[in-house]
C-alpha positions as CSV (number, residue, x, y, z in Angstrom):
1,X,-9.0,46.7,-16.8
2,X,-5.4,46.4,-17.5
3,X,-5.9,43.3,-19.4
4,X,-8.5,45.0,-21.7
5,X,-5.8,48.1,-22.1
6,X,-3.3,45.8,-23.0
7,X,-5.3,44.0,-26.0
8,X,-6.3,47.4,-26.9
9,X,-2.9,48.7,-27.5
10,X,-1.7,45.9,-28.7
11,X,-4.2,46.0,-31.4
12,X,-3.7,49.7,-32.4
13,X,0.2,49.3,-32.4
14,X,1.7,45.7,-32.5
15,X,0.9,43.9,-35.4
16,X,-0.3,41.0,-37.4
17,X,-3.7,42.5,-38.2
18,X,-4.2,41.7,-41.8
19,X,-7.1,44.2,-43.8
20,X,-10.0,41.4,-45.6
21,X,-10.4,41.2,-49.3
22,X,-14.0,40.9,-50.3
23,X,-15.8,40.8,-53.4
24,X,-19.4,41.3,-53.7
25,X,-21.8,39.6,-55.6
26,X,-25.6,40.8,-55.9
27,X,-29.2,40.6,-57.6
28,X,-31.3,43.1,-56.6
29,X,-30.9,44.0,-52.5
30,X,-30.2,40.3,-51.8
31,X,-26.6,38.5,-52.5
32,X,-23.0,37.5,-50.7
33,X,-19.5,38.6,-50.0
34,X,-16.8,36.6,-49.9
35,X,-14.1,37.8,-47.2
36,X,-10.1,36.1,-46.8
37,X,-8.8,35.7,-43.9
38,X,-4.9,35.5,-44.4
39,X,-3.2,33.9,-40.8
40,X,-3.0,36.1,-37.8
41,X,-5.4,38.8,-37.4
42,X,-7.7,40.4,-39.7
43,X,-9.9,43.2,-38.9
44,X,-13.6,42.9,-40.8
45,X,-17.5,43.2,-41.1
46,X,-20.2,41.4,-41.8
47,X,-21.5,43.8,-44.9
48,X,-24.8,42.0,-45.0
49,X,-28.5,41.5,-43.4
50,X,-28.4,37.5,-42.7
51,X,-30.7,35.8,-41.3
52,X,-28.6,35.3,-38.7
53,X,-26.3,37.2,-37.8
54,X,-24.6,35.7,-34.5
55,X,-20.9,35.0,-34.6
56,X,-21.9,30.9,-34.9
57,X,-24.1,31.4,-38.2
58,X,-21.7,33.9,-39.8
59,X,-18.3,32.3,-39.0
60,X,-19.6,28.7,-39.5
61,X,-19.6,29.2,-43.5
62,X,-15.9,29.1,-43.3
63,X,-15.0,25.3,-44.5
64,X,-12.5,23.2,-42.2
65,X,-12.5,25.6,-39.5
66,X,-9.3,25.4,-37.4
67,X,-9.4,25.0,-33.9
68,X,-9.0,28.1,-31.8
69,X,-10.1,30.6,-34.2
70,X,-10.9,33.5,-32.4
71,X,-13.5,36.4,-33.4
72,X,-13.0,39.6,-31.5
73,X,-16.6,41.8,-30.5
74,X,-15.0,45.5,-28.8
75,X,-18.0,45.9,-26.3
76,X,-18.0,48.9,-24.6
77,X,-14.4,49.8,-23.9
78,X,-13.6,45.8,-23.8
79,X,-13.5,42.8,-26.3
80,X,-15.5,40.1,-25.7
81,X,-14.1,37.0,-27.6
82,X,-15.7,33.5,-29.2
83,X,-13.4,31.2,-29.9
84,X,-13.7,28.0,-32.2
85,X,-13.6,24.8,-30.0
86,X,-13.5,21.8,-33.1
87,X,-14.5,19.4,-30.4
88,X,-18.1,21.2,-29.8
89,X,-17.6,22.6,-33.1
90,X,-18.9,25.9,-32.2
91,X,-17.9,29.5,-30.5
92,X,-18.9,28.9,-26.9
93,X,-21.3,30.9,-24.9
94,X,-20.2,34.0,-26.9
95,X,-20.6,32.8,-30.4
96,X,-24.1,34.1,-29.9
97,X,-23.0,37.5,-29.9
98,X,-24.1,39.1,-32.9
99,X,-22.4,41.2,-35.7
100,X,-24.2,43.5,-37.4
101,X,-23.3,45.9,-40.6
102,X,-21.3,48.8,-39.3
103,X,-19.8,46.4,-36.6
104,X,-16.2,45.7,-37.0
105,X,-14.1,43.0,-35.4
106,X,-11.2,41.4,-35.1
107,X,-10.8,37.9,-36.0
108,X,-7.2,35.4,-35.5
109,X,-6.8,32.9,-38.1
110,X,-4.2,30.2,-35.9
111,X,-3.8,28.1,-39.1
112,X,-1.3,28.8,-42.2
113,X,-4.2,28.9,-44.2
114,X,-5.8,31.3,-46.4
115,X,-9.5,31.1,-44.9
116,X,-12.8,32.8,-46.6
117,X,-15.6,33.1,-44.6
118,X,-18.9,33.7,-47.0
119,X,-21.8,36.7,-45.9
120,X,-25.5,36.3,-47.1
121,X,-28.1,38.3,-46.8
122,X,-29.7,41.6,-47.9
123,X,-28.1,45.0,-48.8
124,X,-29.0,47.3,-46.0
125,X,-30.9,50.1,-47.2
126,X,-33.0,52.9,-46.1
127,X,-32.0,55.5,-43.8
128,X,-29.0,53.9,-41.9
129,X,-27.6,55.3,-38.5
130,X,-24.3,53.9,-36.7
131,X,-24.0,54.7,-33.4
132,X,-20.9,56.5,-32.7
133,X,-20.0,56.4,-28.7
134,X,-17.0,58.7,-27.6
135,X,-13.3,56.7,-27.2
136,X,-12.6,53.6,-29.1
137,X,-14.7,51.4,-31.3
138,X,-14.9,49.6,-34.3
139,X,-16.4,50.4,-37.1
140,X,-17.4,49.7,-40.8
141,X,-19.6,51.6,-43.7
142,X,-23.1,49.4,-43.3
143,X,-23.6,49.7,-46.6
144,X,-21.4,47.4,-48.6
145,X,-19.1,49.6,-51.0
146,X,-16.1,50.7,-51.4
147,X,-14.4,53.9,-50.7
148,X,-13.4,56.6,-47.7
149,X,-15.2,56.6,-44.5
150,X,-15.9,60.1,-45.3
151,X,-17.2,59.1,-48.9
152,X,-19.5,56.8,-47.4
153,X,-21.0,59.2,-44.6
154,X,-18.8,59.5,-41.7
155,X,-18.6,63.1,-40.6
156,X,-15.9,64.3,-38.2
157,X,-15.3,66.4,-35.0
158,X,-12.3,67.9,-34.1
159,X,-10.2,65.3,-31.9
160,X,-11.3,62.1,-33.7
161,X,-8.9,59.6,-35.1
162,X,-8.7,56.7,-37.6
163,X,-6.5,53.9,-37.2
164,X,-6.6,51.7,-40.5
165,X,-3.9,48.8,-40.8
166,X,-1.5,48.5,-43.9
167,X,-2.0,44.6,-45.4
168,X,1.4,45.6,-47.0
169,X,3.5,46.9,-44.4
170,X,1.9,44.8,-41.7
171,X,1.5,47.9,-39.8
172,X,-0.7,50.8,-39.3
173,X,-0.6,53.7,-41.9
174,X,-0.5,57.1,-40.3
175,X,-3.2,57.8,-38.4
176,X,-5.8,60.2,-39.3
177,X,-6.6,63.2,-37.2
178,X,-10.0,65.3,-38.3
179,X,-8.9,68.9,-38.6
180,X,-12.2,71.1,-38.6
181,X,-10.4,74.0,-39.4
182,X,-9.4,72.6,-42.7
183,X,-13.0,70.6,-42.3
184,X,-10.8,67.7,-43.7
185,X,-9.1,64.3,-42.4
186,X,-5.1,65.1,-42.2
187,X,-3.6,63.1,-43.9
188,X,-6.6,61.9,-46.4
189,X,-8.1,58.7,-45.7
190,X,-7.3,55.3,-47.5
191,X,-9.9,53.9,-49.3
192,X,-11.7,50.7,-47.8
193,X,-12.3,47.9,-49.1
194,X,-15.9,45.7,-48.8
195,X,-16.1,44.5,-45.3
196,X,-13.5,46.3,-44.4
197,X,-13.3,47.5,-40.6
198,X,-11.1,50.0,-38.5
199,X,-10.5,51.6,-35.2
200,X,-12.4,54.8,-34.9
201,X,-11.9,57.3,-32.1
202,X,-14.0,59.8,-30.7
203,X,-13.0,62.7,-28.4
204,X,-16.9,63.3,-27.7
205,X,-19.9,61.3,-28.5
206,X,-21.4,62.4,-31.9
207,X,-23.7,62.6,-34.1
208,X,-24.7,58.7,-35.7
209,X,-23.0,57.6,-39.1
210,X,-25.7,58.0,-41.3
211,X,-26.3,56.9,-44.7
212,X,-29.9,57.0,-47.0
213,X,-28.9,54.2,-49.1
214,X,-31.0,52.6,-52.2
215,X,-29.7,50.1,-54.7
216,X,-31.9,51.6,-57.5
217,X,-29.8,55.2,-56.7
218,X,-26.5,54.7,-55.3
């Protein structure tokens, strides 16, 4: 447990966690998002359906994978990690975790190098719910787009909190409380990038993060 806490506060108020930049490219509901991943940490999503979407499959379109990288899965009040052995050239017994849209994670680039690891798959779309358990997880927008949380669905209680990290001043920017009296996030939220994750917190479990989503009628 106290290791877990640790991790966990490190990663809400050290450092080193660098946002992604993605681009996305797409025909129709089917296409691929390319996401860096500067050294240190970067927190991310996969913004895609693949056809496989365990940590092995995803990660393993990164080219000249360094040794040790490390992707971070928050389970259930803990983070369960995979970590890149270039020996077995895989992620270990966990690199069969999956990530799925609206997961975030962590992920530690070890190497000085500018890494892009390259999504494939299908636009989610339909009527899209995110489960939102009460105290910390990480989350994304499932449907891959830029903008707010609150622009792309997430609705607020009073006592939840957003932690998004600052590429620029390599820390976090304020964090944002949800007011319901002023029914508003204070301050406003920073707009998100394509596959980019953050710390949510909920005082309560509430409703899902839902989204009816159509390509045709965005």
């Amino acid at each position: 447990m106290r290791t877990k806490t640790l991790l966990l506060t490190a990663a809400l108020s050290a450092a080193g966690i660098a946002t992604s930049m993605a681009q996305v490219y797409s025909v129709n509901a089917v296409g691929y998002v390319n996401t860096t991943l500067g050294p240190g940490y970067s927190m991310i999503s996969n913004p895609l359906d693949a056809a496989d979407d365990s940590i092995n499959a995803l990660f393993g379109s990164i080219a000249n994978i360094p040794n040790g990288l490390t992707v971070y899965k928050f389970v259930a009040g803990a983070f369960v990690t995979a970590t890149y052995d270039d020996v077995d050239l895989n992620f270990g017994a966990n690199g069969t975790q999956t990530a799925l849209p609206g997961e975030g994670l962590f992920v530690f680039n070890p190497s000085q190098q500018t890494l892009t690891v390259t999504f494939v798959g299908e636009v989610p779309q339909g009527s899209l719910s995110n489960p939102l358990p009460a105290g910390f997880s990480i989350k994304a927008s499932q449907v891959p787009q830029e903008g707010t949380a609150a622009e792309l669905g997430l609705v607020g209680e009073q006592g939840d909190a957003v932690y998004t990290w600052n590429k620029t001043t390599q820390g976090y920017d304020p964090t944002n409380f949800y007011d319901d009296v002023d029914a508003a996030w204070l301050p406003a939220l920073k707009s998100l990038a394509v596959g980019e994750a953050f710390f949510l917190f909920k005082a309560s479990a509430g409703d899902n993060w839902t989204r009816t989503f159509n390509v045709n009628t965005p």
